[in-house]
C-alpha positions as CSV (number, residue, x, y, z in Angstrom):
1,X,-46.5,24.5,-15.4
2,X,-44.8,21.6,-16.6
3,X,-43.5,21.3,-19.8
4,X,-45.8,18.3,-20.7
5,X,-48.6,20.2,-20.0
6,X,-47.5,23.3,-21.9
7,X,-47.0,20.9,-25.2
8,X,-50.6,19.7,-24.4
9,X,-51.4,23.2,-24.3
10,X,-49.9,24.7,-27.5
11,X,-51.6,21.1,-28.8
12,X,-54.9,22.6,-28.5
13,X,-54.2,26.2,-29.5
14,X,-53.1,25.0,-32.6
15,X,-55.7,22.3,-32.8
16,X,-58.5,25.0,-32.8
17,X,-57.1,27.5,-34.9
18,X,-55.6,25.2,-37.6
19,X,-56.1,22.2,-39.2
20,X,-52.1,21.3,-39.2
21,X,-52.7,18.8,-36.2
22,X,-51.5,19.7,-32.8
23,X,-49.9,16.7,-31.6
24,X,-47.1,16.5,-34.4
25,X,-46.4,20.2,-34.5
26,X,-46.5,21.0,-30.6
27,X,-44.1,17.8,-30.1
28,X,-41.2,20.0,-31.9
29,X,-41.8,22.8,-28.6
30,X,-40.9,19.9,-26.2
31,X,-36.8,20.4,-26.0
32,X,-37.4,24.1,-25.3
33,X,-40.1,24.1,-23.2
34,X,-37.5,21.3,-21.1
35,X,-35.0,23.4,-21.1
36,X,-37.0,26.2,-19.8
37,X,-38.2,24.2,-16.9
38,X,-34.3,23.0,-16.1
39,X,-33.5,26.7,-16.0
40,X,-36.5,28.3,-14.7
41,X,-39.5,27.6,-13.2
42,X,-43.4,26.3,-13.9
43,X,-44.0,30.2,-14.6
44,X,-41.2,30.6,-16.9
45,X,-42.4,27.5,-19.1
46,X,-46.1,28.8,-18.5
47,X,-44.7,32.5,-20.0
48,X,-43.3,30.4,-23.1
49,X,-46.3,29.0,-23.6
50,X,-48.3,32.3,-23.6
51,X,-45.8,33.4,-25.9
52,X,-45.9,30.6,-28.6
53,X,-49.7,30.1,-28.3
54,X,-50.2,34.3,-29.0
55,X,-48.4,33.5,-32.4
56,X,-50.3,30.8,-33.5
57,X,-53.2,32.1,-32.7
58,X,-52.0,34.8,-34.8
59,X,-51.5,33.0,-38.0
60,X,-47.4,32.1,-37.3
61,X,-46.3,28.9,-37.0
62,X,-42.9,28.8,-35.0
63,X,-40.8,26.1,-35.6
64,X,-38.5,24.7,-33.1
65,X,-35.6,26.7,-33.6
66,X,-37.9,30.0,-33.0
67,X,-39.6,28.5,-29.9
68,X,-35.7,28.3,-28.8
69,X,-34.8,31.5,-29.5
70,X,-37.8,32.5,-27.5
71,X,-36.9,30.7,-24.5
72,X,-33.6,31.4,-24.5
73,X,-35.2,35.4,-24.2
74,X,-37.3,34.5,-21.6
75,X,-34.7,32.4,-19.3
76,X,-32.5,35.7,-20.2
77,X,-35.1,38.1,-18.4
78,X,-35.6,34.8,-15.5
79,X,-32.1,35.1,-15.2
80,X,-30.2,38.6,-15.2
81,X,-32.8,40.4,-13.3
82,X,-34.6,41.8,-16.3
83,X,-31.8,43.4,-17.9
């Protein structure tokens, strides 16, 4: 996945579950979801995705910083094997 199409993803996820408006709030996932795909692969920013689109189906709202902090994780496990 590319990281344009994960922010058109988390778009919609948030779109149907809120009424906070998907473009401006997914837009703020851009940098990490970048970063992921420098660092990793389509997977890897498809995983991030999965991961921020599970929490705001479930009510959270990340904000940037958190959607970081996630993919910093994830390139982590993408990176050192796991450990």
């Amino acid at each position: 996945m590319r990281p344009g199409e994960a922010v058109r993803q988390i778009e919609y996820v948030i779109d149907a579950t809120t009424t906070d408006g998907g473009r401006r709030c997914a837009a703020g996932y851009r940098p990490a979801f970048e970063r992921v795909h420098a660092a990793g692969d389509g997977d890897d920013v498809a995983d991030l995705a999965a991961v921020l689109g599970e929490e705001v189906r479930d009510g959270a709202r990340p904000d940037p910083t958190e959607a970081g902090r996630v993919a910093d994780e994830l390139l982590g496990v993408a990176t050192d094997g796991g450990e």
